[in-house]
N, C-alpha and C positions, 0 to 999 in steps of 0.2 A: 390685610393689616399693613400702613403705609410705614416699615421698617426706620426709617429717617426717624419718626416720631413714639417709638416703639418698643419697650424694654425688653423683648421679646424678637426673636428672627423675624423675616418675613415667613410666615405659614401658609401663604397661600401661592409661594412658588412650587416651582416642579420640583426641588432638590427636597422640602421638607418632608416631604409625604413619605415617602422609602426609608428614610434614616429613623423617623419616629417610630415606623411601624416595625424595621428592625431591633431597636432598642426595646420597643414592645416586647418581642418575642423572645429574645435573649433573656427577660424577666421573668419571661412566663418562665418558661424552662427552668432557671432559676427556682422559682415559685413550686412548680411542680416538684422538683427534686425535693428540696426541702419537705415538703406535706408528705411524698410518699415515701420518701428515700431514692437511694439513686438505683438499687437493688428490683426495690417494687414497684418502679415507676412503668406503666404498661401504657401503650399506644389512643386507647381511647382518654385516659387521663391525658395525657401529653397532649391528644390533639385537640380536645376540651377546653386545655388551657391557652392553647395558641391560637384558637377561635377566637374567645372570647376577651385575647389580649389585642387582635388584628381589631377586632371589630370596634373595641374602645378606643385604639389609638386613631382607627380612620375616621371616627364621628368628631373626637375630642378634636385633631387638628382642623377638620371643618367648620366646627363650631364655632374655634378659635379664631378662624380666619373668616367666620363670618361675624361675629361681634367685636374683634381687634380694633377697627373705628371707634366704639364706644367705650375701652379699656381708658381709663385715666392716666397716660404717658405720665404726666406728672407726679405721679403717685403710684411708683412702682411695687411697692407694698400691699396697697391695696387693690391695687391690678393683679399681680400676682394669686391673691386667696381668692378674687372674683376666677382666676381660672383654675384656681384648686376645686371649690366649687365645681365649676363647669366638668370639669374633668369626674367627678364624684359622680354626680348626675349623671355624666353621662353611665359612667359605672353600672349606680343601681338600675337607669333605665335597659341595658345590654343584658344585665344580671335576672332583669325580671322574665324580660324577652328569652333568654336561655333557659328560666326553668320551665315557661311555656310549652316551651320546643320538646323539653324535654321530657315533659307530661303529655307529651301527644304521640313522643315517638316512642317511647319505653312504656312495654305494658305493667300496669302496676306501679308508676313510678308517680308518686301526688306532688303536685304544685306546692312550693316552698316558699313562704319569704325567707327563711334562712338561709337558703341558697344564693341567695339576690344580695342580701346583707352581709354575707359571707366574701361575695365578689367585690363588695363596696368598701371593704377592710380589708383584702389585699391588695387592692387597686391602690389603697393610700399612700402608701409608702413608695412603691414606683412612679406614683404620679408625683408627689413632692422630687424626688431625684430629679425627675424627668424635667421641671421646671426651673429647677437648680440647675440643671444641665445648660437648657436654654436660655434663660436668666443668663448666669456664666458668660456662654457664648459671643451672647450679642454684646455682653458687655466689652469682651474681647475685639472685638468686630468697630465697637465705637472708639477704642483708644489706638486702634493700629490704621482707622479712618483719621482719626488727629493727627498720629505722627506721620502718616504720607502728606495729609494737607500741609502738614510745614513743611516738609522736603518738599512740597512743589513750589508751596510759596517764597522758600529761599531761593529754588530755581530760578523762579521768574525774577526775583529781585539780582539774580543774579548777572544778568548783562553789563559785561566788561564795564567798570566807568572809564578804564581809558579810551574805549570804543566810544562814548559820549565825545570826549574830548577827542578825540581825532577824529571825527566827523563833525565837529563844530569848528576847527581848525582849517578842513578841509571847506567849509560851504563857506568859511568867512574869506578864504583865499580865492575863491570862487566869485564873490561878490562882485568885485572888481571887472574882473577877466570873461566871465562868463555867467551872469544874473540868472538867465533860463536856467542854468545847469543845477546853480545854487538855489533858486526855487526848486527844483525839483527834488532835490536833496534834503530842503527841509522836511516836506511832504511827506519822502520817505520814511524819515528820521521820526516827522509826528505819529505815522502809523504804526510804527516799530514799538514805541513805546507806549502809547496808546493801549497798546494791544498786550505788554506786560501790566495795564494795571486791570485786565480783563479776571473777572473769578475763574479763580486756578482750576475748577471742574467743567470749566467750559466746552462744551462740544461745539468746534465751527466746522463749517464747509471745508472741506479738502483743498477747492480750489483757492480758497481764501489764505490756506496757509502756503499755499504755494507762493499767491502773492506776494504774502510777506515776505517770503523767503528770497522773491524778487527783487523787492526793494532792500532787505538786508545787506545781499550780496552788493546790491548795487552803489552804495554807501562805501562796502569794501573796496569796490574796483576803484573809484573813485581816489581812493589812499593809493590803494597799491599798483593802479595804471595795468599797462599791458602785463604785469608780473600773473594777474590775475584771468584765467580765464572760467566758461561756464559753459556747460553743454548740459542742456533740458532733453531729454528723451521723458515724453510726456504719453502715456496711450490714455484709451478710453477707460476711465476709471467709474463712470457712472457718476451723475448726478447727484446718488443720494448718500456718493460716501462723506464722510467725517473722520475726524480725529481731534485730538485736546489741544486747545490753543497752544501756540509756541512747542510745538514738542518736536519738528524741525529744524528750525532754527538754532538751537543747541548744539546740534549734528553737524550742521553748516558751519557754524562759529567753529568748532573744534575741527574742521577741514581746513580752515584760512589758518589758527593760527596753530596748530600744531604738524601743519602741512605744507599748505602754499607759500605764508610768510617765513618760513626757516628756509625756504630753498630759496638763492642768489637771484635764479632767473624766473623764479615763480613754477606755476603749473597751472594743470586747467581740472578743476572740480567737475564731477557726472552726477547727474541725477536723474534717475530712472523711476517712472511711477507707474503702473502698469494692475491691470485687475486680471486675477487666475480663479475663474468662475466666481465663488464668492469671497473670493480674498484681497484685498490690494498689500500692495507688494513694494514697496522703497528700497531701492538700493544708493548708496551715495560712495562715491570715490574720489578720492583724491591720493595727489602725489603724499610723496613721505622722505627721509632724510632721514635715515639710518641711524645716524650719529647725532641728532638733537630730537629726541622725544621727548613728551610729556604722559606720560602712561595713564599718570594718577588723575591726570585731568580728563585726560579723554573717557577713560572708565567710570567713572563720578559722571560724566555725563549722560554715555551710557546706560547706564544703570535707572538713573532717574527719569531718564526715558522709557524704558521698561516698567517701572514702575508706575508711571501715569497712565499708561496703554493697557497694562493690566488692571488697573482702577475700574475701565470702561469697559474693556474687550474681555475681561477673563483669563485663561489660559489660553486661548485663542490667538494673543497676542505673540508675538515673536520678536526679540532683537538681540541681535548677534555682530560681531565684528570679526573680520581679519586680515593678518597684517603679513603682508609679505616683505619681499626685501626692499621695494618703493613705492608699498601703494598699500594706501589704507579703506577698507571698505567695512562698510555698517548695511547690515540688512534690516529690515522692518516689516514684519508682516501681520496684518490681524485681521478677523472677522468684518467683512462690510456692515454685517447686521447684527457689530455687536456678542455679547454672552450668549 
C-alpha cells in the first residue's frame, strides 16, 4: 500500500505487522474476559482466543497490503467499509477453519457454523476500533508531514537577503578589478539559489552538498577576506551516501555569522565528513565570542535541521551542539542507508 496515496498506514512495512497483532491480542484477552469472566477465565479459552485473534490480524494486514493499490484513496469512506469487509471475511473464513480443527481434534466435538459466526460478531467491533485506530493515525502522520513541509519550506526561503546583497555588492565591485573572480562568483551565487528553489524533500548526493557548501563559503570569504578561513577534513564517505538538499548550509551560515563575523580578526571554520561503518558523521567548528551570541538563531537552526534529517533517516538521525568558552560545534550523524 503506497502510503503517500493512502488513508491508511503503510501495511506492508516491517513496523505494522507486530503492532496490529499486538493490539490483536490485547482484544482477545479483553474479549475473553468479558465471555468468561475474569474468575473463570481458563487457559484453553485464553489460548483459543489468542489464536484465533493472531491469525485474523496476520491474514487481515496481508490482505490489506495486498489489495491497498486498489482501495479508492479518494474516497476514504468507502475504502474504509471495503476493508471492514475484508477484515469480516477474513473473520468468518479463520472462524470456519477453527471449528474444522476443532472437529478433528476434540472427540465428540461437531462442526459449527455458529461458532464461525460467533467469531465473525466479535471480530466486529475490534475491527471497526482497529480501523479507527489506523484511519486516526495516518491521518496524524499527514498533517505533521504538512507542518514540517513548511518548516522546511520557510528554511529554504530563508537565506539571509542581506547575504543576496552583499554578494551582489561584492561581484559588482569585482567587475572592475577582477572580471574572473566576479564570474566565478556569480556561478556560485546561481548555484546557491538554484538549489533553494529545489523540493524541500530532495535527496542529493553528499558530495553535491558539499559543493554547495563550497561555493557558499566562498561568496563569504570573498566579503569577509582573510578574516575568513576554511579547513575541509574530507574522508571516504562512500559514493552512495546522501542527505536533503541545503541542510548544510544552514550549519555553515550560522558559523560565519554567529561566529567568524563577530570576532575583529575573524577565524577559520572545520569541517569534518567522515563514514563509521554505516554511518556518516559531520562535525563543523568554529570560533565563538563569548560576549555577542545569537542563541535563538543558531538553535532554530539546529533544530530544523534535525528535523529534516529525521524526515529521511528516522531516529537514526543525530544532531547535537556544543559550546564551549570559544568554540562552537554541531554534530551530525545518520544512517547511510537510511530508516
Amino acid at each position: 500500500m503506497a502510503e503517500e496515496d493512502s488513508f491508511l498506514p503503510d501495511l506492508c512495512g516491517g513496523e505494522a505487522l507486530p503492532q496490529v497483532m499486538g493490539i490483536s491480542v490485547l482484544m482477545a484477552l479483553l474479549v475473553a474476559i468479558v465471555d468468561t469472566g475474569v474468575f473463570n477465565l481458563t487457559w484453553p479459552v485464553l489460548g483459543r482466543a489468542v489464536l484465533l485473534a493472531l491469525w485474523i490480524a496476520f491474514l487481515s494486514v496481508v490482505s490489506l497490503c495486498l489489495a491497498g493499490r486498489f482501495l479508492p484513496a479518494s474516497q476514504p469512506l468507502r475504502g474504509i467499509l471495503l476493508c471492514y469487509l475484508a477484515i469480516l471475511c477474513v473473520a468468518g473464513a479463520v472462524g470456519l477453519a477453527g471449528e474444522q480443527v476443532m472437529a478433528w481434534a476434540v472427540p465428540g466435538r461437531q462442526f459449527s457454523f455458529y461458532g464461525a459466526f460467533e467469531v465473525v460478531l466479535i471480530s466486529a467491533v475490534p475491527a471497526g476500533i482497529l480501523l479507527r485506530y489506523l484511519f486516526m493515525r495516518r491521518r496524524l502522520q499527514v498533517l505533521e508531514q504538512a507542518e514540517l513541509e513548511a518548516r522546511i519550506q520557510a528554511l529554504q526561503a530563508r537565506i539571509r537577503p542581506h547575504f543576496l546583497f552583499n554578494s551582489m555588492n561584492v561581484i559588482a565591485s569585482l567587475i572592475g578589478s577582477d572580471p574572473v573572480k566576479a564570474e566565478r562568483a556569480v556561478e556560485d551565487l546561481s548555484d546557491l539559489f538554484r538549489r533553494t528553489l529545489t523540493g524541500s524533500q530532495t535527496l542529493i548526493p553528499l558530495r553535491e552538498e558539499l559543493a554547495l557548501c563550497r561555493s557558499y563559503l566562498s561568496l563569504e570569504k570573498l566579503r569577509l577576506g582573510d578574516r575568513l578561513a576554511v579547513e575541509w577534513q574530507i574522508g571516504d564517505y562512500g559514493a552512495g551516501a546522501q542527505i536533503p538538499c541545503l541542510t548544510l548550509q544552514p550549519v555553515l551560515e550560522n558559523a560565519v555569522y554567529h561566529g567568524v563575523q563577530l570576532l575583529q580578526e575573524g577565524g577559520k571554520i572545520e569541517v569534518a565528513v567522515t563514514r563509521v561503518k554505516d554511518r556518516i558523521s559531520i562535525v563543523v567548528r568554529n570560533p565563538l565570542n563569548p560576549r555577542m551570541q545569537h542563541n535563538k538563531g543558531s538553535k532554530m537552526a539546529i533544530q530544523n535541521v534535525k528535523l529534516r534529517l529525521r524526515a529521511h533517516f528516522g531516529r537514526s538521525a543525530e544532531v547535537r551542539s556544543e559550546v564551549s568558552a570559544d568554540c562552537y560545534t554541531t554534530h551530525i550523524a545518520y544512517a547511510l542507508y537510511g530508516k
